[in-house]
C-alpha positions as CSV (number, residue, x, y, z in Angstrom):
1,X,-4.5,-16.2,-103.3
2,X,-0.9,-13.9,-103.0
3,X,-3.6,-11.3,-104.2
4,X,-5.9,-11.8,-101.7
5,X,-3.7,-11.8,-98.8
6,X,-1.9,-8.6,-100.0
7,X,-5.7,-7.4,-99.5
8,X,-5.3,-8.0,-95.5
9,X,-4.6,-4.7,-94.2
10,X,-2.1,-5.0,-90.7
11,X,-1.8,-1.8,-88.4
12,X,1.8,-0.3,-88.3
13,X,2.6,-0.1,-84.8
14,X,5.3,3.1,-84.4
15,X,8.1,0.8,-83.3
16,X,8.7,-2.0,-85.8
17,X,10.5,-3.7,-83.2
18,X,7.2,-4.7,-81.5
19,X,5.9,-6.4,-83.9
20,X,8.8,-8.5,-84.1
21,X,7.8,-9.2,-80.3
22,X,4.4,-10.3,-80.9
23,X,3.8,-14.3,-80.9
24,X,2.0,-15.6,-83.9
25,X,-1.4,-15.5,-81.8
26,X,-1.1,-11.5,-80.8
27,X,0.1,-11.0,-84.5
28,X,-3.1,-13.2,-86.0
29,X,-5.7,-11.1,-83.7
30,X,-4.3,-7.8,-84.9
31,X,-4.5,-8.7,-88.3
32,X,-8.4,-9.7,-88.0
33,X,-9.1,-6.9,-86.0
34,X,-8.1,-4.7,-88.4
35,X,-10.3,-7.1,-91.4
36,X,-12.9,-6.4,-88.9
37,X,-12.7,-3.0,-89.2
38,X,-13.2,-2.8,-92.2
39,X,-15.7,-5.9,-92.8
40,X,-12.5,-7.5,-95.0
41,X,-13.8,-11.1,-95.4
42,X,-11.3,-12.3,-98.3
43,X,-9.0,-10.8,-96.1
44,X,-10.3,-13.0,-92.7
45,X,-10.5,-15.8,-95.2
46,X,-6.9,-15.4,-96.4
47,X,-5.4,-15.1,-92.9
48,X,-7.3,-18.1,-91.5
49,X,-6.1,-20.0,-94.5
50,X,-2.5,-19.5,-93.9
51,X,-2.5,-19.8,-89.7
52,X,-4.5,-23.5,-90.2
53,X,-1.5,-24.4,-93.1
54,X,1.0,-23.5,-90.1
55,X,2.3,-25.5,-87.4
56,X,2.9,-22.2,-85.2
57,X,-0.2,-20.9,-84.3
58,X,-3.2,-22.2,-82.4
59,X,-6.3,-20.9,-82.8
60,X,-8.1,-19.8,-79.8
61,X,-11.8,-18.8,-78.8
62,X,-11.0,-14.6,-79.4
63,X,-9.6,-15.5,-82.9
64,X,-12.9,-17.9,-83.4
65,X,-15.2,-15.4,-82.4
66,X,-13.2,-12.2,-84.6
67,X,-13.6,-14.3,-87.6
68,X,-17.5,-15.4,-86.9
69,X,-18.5,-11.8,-86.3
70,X,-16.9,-11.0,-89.6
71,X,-19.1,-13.6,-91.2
72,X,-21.9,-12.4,-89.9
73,X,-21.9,-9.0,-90.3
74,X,-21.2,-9.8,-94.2
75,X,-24.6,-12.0,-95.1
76,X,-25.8,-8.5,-95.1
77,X,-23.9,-8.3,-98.9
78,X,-26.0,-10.5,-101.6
79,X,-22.3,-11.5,-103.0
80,X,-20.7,-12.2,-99.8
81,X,-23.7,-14.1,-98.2
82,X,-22.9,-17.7,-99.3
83,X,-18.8,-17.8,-99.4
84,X,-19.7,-16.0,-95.6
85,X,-22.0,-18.6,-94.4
86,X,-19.8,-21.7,-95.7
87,X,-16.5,-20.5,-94.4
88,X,-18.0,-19.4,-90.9
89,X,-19.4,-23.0,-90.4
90,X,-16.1,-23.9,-91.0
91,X,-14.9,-22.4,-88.4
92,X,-17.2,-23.3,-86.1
93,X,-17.4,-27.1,-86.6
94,X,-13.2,-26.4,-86.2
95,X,-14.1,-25.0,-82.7
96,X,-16.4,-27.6,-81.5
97,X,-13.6,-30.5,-83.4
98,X,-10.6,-28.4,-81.1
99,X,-12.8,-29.1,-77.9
100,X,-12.6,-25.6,-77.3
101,X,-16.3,-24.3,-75.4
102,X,-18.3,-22.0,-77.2
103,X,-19.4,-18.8,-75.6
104,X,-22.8,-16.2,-76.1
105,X,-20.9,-14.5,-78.3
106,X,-20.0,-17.7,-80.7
107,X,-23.5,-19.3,-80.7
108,X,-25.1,-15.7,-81.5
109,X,-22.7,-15.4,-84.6
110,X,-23.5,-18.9,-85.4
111,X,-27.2,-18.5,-85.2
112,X,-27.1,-15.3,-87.6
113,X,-25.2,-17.6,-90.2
114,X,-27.9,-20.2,-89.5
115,X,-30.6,-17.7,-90.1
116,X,-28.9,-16.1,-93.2
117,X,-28.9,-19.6,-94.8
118,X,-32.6,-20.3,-94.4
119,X,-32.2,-22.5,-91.4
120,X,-34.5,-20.7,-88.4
121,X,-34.6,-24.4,-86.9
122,X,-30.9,-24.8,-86.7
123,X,-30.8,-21.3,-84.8
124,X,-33.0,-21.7,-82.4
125,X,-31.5,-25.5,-81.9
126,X,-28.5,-23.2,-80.9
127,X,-30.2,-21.2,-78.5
128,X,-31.8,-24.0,-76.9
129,X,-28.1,-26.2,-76.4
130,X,-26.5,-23.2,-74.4
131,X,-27.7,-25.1,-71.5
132,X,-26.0,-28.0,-71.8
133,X,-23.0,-26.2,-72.5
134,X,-23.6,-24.0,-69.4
135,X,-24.1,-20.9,-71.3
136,X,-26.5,-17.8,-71.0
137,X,-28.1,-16.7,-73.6
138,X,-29.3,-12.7,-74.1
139,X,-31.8,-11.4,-75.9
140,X,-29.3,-11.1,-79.0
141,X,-29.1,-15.0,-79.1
142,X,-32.6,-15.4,-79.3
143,X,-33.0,-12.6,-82.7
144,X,-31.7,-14.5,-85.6
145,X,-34.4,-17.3,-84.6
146,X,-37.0,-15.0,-84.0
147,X,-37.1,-12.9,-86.7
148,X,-36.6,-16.0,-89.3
149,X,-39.9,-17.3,-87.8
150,X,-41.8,-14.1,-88.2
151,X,-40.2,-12.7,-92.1
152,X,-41.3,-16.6,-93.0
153,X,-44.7,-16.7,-92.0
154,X,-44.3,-19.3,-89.2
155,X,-46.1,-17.7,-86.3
156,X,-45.8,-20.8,-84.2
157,X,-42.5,-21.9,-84.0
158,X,-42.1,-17.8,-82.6
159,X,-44.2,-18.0,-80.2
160,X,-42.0,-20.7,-78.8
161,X,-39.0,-18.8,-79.4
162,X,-40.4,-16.4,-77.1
163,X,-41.2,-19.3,-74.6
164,X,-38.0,-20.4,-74.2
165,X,-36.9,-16.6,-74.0
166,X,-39.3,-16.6,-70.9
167,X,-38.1,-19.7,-69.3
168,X,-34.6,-18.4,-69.9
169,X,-35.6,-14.9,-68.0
170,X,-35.5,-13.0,-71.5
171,X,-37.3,-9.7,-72.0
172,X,-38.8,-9.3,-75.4
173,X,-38.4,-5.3,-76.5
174,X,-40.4,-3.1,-79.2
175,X,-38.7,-4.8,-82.2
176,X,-39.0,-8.3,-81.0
177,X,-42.9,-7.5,-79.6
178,X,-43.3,-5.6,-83.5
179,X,-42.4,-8.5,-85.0
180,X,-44.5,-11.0,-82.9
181,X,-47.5,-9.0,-83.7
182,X,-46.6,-8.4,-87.6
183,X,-46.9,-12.1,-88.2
184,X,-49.6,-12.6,-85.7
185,X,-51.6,-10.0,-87.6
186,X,-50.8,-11.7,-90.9
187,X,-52.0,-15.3,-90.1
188,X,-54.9,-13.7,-88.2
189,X,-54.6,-15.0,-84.6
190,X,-56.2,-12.0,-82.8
191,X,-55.9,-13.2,-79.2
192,X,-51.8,-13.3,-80.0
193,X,-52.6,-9.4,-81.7
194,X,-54.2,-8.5,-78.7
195,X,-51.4,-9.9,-76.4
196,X,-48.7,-8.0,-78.1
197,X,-50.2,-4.8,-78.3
198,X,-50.7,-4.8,-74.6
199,X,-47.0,-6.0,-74.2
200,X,-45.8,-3.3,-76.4
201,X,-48.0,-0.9,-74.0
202,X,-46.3,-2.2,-71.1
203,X,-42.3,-2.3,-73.1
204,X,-42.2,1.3,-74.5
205,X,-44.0,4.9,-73.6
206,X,-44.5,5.5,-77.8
207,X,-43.9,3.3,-80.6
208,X,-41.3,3.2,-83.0
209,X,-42.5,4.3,-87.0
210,X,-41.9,0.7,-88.1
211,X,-44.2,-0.4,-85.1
212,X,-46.9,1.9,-85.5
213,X,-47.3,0.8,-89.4
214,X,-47.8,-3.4,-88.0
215,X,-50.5,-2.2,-85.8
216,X,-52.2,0.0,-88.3
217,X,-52.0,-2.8,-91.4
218,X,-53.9,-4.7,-88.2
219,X,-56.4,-2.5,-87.5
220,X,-57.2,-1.7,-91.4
221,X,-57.6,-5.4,-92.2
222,X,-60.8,-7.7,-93.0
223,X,-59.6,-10.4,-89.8
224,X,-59.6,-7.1,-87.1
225,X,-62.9,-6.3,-88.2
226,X,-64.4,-9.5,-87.7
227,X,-63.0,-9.9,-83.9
228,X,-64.6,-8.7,-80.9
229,X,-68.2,-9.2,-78.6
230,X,-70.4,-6.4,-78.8
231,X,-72.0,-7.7,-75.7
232,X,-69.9,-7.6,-72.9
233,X,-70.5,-7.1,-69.4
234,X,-69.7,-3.0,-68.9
235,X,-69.9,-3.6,-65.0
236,X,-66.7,-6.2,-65.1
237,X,-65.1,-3.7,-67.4
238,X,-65.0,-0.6,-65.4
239,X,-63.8,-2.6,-62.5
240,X,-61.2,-4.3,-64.8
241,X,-60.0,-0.8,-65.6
242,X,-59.9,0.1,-61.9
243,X,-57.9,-2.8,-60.9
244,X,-55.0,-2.1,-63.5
245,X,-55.0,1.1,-62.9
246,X,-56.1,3.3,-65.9
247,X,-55.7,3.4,-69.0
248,X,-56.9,-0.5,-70.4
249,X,-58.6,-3.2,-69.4
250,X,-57.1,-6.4,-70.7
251,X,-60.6,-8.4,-71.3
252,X,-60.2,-8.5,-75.3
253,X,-61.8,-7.0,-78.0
254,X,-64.7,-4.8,-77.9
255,X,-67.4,-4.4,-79.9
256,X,-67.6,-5.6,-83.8
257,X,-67.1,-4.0,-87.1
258,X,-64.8,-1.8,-89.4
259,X,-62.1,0.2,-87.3
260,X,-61.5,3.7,-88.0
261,X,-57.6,4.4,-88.3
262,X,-56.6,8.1,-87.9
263,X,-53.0,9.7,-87.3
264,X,-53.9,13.5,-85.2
265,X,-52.9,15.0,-81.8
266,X,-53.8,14.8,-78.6
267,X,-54.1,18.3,-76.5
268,X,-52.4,19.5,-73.2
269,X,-55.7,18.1,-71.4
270,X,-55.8,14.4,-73.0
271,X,-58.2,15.5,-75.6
272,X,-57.9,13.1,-78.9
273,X,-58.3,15.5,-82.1
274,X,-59.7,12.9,-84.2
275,X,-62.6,11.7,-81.8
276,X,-62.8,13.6,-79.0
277,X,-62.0,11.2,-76.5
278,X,-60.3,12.1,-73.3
279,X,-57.3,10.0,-72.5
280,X,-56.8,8.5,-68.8
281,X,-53.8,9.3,-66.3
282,X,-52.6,5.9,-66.0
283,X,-51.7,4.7,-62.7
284,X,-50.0,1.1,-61.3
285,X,-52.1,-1.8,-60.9
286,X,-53.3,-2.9,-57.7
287,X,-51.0,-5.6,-57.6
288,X,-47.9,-3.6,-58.7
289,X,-48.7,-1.2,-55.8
290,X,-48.8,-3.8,-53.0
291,X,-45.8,-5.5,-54.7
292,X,-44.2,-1.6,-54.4
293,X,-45.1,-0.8,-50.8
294,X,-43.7,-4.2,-49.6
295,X,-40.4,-3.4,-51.9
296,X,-40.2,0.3,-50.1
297,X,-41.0,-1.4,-46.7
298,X,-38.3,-4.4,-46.9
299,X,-35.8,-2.1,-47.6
300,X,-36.7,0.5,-45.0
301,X,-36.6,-1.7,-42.3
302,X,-33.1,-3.0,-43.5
303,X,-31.9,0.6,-42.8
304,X,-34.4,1.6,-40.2
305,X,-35.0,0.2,-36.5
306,X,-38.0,-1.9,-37.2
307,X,-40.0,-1.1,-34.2
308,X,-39.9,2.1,-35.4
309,X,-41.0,1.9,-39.1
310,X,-43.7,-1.0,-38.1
311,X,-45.1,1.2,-35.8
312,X,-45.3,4.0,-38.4
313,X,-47.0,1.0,-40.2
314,X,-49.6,-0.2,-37.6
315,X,-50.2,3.8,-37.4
316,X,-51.2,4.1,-41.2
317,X,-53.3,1.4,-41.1
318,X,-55.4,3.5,-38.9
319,X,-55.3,6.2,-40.8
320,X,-55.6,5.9,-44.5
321,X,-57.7,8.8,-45.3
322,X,-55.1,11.3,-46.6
323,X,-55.2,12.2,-50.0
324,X,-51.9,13.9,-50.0
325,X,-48.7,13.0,-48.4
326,X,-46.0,16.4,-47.5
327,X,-42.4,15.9,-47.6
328,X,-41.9,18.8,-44.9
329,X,-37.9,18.6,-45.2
330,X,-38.5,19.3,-48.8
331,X,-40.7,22.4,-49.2
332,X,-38.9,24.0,-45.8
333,X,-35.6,24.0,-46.8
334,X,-36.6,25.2,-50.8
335,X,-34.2,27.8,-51.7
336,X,-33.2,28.3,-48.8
337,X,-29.5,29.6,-47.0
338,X,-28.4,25.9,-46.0
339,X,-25.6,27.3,-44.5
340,X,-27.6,29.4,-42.1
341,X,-29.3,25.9,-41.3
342,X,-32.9,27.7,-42.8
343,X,-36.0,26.2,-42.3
344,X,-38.9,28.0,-43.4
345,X,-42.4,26.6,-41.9
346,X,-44.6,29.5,-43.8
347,X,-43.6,28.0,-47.1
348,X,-44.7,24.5,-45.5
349,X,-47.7,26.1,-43.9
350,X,-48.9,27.9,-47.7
351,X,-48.3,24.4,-49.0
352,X,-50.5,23.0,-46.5
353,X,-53.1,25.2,-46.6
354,X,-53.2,25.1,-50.3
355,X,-53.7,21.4,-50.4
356,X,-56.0,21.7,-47.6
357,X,-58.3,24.2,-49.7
358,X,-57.9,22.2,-53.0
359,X,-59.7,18.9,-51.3
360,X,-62.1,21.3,-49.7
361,X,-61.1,21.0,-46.3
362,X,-59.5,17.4,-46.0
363,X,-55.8,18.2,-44.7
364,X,-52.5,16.4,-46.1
365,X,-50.1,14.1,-44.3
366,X,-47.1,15.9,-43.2
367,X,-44.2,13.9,-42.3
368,X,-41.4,15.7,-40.3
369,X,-38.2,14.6,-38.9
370,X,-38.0,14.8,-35.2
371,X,-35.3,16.6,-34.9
372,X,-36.5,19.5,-36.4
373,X,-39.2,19.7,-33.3
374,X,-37.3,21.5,-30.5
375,X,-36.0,24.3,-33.3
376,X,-40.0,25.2,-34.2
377,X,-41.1,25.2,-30.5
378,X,-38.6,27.8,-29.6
379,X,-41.1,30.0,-32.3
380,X,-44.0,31.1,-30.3
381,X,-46.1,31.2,-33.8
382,X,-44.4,27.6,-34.9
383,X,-45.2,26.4,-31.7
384,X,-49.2,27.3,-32.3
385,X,-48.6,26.3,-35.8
386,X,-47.6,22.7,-34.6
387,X,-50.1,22.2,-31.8
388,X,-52.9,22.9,-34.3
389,X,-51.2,20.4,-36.9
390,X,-51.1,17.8,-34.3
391,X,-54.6,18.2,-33.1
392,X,-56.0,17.7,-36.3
393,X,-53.7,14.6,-37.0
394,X,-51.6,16.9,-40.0
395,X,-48.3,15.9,-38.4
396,X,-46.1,12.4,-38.6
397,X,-43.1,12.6,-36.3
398,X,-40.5,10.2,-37.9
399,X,-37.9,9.0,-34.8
400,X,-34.3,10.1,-34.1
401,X,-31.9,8.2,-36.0
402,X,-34.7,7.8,-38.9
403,X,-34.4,8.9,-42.5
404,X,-37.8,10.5,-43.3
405,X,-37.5,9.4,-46.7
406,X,-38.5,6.1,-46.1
407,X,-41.9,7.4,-44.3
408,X,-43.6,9.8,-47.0
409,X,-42.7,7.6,-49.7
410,X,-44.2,4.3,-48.0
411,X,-47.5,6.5,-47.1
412,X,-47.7,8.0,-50.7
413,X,-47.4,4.4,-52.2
414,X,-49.4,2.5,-49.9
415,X,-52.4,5.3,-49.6
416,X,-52.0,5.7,-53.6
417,X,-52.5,9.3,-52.7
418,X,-50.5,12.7,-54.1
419,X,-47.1,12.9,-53.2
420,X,-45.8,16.7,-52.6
421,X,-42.1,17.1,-53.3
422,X,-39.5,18.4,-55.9
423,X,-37.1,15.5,-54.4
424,X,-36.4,13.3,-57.9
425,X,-35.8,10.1,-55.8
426,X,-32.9,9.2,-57.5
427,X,-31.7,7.2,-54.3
428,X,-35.0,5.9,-54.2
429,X,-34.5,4.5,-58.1
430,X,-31.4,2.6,-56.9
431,X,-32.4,0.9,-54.5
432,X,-35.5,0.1,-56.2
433,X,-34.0,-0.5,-59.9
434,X,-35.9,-4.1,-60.5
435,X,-39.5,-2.0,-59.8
436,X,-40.6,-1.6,-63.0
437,X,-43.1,0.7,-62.1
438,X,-41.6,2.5,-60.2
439,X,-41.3,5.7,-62.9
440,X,-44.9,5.1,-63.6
441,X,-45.4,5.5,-60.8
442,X,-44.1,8.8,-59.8
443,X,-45.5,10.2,-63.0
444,X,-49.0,9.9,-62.0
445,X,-48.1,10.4,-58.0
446,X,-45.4,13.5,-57.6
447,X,-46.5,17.1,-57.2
448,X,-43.7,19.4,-57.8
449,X,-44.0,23.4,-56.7
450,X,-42.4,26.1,-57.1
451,X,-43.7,29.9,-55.2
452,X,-44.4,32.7,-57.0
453,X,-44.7,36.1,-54.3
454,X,-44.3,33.8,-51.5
455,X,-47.8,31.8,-52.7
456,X,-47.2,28.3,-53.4
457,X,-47.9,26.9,-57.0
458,X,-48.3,23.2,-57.4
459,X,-47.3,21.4,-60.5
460,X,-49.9,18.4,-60.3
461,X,-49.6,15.4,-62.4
462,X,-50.0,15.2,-65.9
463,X,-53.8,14.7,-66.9
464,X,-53.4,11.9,-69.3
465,X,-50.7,9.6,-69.6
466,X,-48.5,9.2,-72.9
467,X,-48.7,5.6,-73.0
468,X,-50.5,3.3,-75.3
469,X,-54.4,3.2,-73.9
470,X,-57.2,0.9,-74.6
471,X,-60.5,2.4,-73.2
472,X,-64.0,0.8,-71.7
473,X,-65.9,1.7,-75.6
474,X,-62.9,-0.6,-77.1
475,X,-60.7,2.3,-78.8
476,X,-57.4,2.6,-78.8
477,X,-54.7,5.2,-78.9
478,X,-51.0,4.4,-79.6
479,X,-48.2,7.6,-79.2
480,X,-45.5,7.5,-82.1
481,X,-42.5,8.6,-81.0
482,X,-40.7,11.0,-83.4
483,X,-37.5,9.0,-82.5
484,X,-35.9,11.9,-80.9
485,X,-37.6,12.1,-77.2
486,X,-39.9,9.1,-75.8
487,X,-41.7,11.6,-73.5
488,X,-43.0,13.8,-76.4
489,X,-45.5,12.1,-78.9
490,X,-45.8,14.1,-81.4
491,X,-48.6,11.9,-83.4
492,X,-51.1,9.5,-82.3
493,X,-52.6,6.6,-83.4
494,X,-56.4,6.9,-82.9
495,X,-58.4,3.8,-83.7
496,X,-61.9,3.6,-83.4
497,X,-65.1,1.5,-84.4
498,X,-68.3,3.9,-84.6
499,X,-70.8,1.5,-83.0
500,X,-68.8,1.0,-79.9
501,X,-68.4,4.9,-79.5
502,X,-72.1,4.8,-80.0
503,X,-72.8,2.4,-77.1
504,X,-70.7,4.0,-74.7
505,X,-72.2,7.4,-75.0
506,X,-75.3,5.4,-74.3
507,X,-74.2,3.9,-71.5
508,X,-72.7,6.5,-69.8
509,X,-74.1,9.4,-70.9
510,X,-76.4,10.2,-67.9
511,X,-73.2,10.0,-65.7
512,X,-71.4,12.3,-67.4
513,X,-73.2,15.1,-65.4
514,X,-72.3,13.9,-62.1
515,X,-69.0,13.4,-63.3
516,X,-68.2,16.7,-64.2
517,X,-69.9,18.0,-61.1
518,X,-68.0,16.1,-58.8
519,X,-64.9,17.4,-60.7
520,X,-66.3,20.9,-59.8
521,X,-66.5,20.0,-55.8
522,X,-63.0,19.2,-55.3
523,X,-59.8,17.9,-56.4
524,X,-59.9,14.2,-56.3
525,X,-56.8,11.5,-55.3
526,X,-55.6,9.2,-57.6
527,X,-57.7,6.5,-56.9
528,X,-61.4,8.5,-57.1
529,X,-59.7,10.2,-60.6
530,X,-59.7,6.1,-61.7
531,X,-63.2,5.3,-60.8
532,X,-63.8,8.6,-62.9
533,X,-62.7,7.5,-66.0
């Protein structure tokens, strides 16, 4: 034992007189901070040994937790597991025996040791009497249950870990969703495959390595080739894809048969290498939109005079045939002398004219603050320039007092339509940080520009979304992430079944045609791009 606490390492502090200072409390917590440090268990051991034997010190919830987390990060090591399991229970039936509450952090520690002996019941037990004791759990809490469930084959008893995690307001993320799917996969419940892979789409832009190998093992196995209806109804499935915006539909498996599993890359244009397959620009539901435009609306008229936004309001419902939506403010002011207050209406004007001759003649919303009105009249050619915009209902006048923010970003979200603008919205993202969506949706909705020679160059949308994508002839393709930047996918998943490629080309071959002709015509808005696809 003398050896073992000669093991326990104390910090020096410079001034010896300090530590002379410290109460037996302050002195105990900096000796298993430092046995923390260095994941010293004899050492933890050894010191809680000699504070219980002594009359002067109490133990307290911070020296609890310190030696708890020391237990638990040392079932990791094979010879440490069981001496780290006992002694941590120890200390926890100590706590509860003291009357002293237990916090997140205790019952998470807890629930590791619980885990690490075997005992996945006993850990979610422990999730599930936080509420009696008044405490919240995170997603943390809810892992060492979880994951006991899914390494031991017991597919149920995680689905109602995840459940409770629901009830309790508790996002599921890629490793947890991996896991769910891994040992849904293995006992062959395909509905609960099918769920997760659509949750995972929904969690992360690309999968994770470790991810990307559960859903392949899936996909390569005797149950995923016995799953699916080959005769489902295509009309209900192109509007299903329509309503959620791109991208999947969300009705099950399609089709029946051995699945093709290739890793290749997708091209600049959404191109699969592997079957030729164009991917789709994925775009907010239907719901998620209305849910969005009510969100931007609320807040607007919390900072704006509402008779003036709800008229702007009233006025869109009238006229909801834009395509486009201009952030005038934006494009007039680009690189330009802020000093000398500049304004520049022909870089607005090319802008216009350029979206105006993209859509083949159907002119953008352009949404101005007022106060820039009296400034452009004083321009004879600004004044004609204005006058013409207003006659053919091209201008929005947002009110004095307004912020015009709040106009072109409610019209572009309500109209689904392009949104013109190098503003990043960062204010927009703060006041709107529990939309989801709302980065999904400015992917698939901003236009950024630049001029080259005074000529206006629009950076549209990207055409295909990197997002996992399930598509109307039941194929899917997953993005790995290379682990370095979510936005670049390096290598796709591409997952096939040869008769369902076969029946879609039936089915909408002849269309193809018309498709590509109407591509020719003009530049379509979001929404025509979805009924496209």
């Amino acid at each position: 034992m003398e050896e073992t606490r000669n093991q326990v390492n104390r910090p020096k502090p410079a001034n010896n007189k300090k530590i002379k200072n410290h109460s037996p409390e302050i002195a105990f917590q900096l000796d298993l901070n430092a046995c923390s440090k260095h994941g010293d268990l004899k050492g933890a051991i050894a010191l809680y040994e000699k504070a219980t034997s002594s009359q002067n010190l109490r133990l307290n919830l911070q020296h609890v937790n310190s030696l708890l987390y020391i237990c638990s990060n040392s079932v990791s090591d094979p010879s440490l597991k069981e001496s780290a399991v006992q002694f941590g229970f120890c200390v926890y039936d100590r706590l509860l025996s003291s009357k002293i509450d237990p916090n997140e952090a205790t019952i998470t520690a807890v629930a590791r040791l619980a885990a690490a002996s075997g005992e996945g019941d006993r850990a979610f037990a422990l999730v599930k009497s936080m509420r009696d004791l008044g405490v919240i759990p995170r997603l943390r809490t809810y892992d060492p249950a979880l994951y006991w469930f899914c390494n031991n084959s017991e597919p149920h008893k995680a689905y109602e870990v995840e459940k409770h995690m629901a009830v309790t307001g508790i996002t599921p993320e890629e490793p947890e969703l991996a896991a769910l799917l891994r040992v849904s996969a293995e006992a062959g419940i395909e509905e609960r495959v099918y769920e997760y892979l659509h949750k995972l789409r929904k969690c992360v832009r690309s999968v994770g390595e470790g991810t990307a190998k559960a859903i392949e093992d899936w996909f390569q196995g005797e149950r995923a080739s016995e799953v699916g209806n080959a005769n489902y109804d295509h009309v209900l499935l192109k509007d299903s894809i329509l309503k959620n915006g791109g991208g999947f539909h969300g009705l099950g498996w399609i089709g029946k048969g051995k699945w093709t599993v290739r890793r290749g890359n997708v091209d600049e244009f959404g191109v699969c290498g592997c079957c030729g397959e164009t991917l789709a620009c994925a775009d907010i539901d239907d719901l998620e939109t209305e849910r969005f435009a009510d969100s931007v609306a609320s807040l607007a008229m919390e900072r704006e005079a509402k008779a003036n936004f709800g008229e702007f309001q009233e006025w869109l419902k009238e006229h909801t045939h834009y395509e486009a939506i201009v952030d005038a403010a934006n494009i007039s002011l680009y690189q330009q002398n802020f000093a000398d207050g500049g304004f520049c209406v022909s870089q607005l004007d090319a802008v216009v004219k350029e979206l105006c001759n993209r859509s083949g003649g159907k002119w953008p919303l352009v949404v101005l603050h007022n106060k820039r009105l009296r400034a452009l009249r004083e321009n004879p050619t600004h004044r004609r320039l204005l006058e013409e915009w207003v006659h053919k209902g091209v201008l929005y006048l947002t009110p004095n007092g307004s912020n015009d923010d709040w106009y072109w970003l409610y019209a572009a979200v309500k109209l689904r339509c392009f949104l013109v603008t190098n503003d990043e919205m960062r204010d927009h993202i703060f006041e709107l940080i529990g939309s989801e969506f709302f980065l999904k949706w400015k992917e698939r909705h901003q236009v950024r520009y630049t001029f080259t020679k005074g000529c206006p160059v629009l950076l549209m949308p990207p055409p295909f979304s990197r997002v996992t994508q399930e598509s109307e002839n039941g194929s899917w393709h997953v993005p790995i992430s290379d682990g370095k930047n979510e936005e670049t996918a390096i290598t796709w998943l591409c997952i096939t079944r040869p008769n369902c490629s076969q029946a879609f080309d039936g089915m909408n071959g002849a269309k193809s045609v018309a498709v590509t002709g109407k591509r020719k015509e003009r530049s379509p808005s979001p929404s025509h791009r979805h009924s496209e696809r």
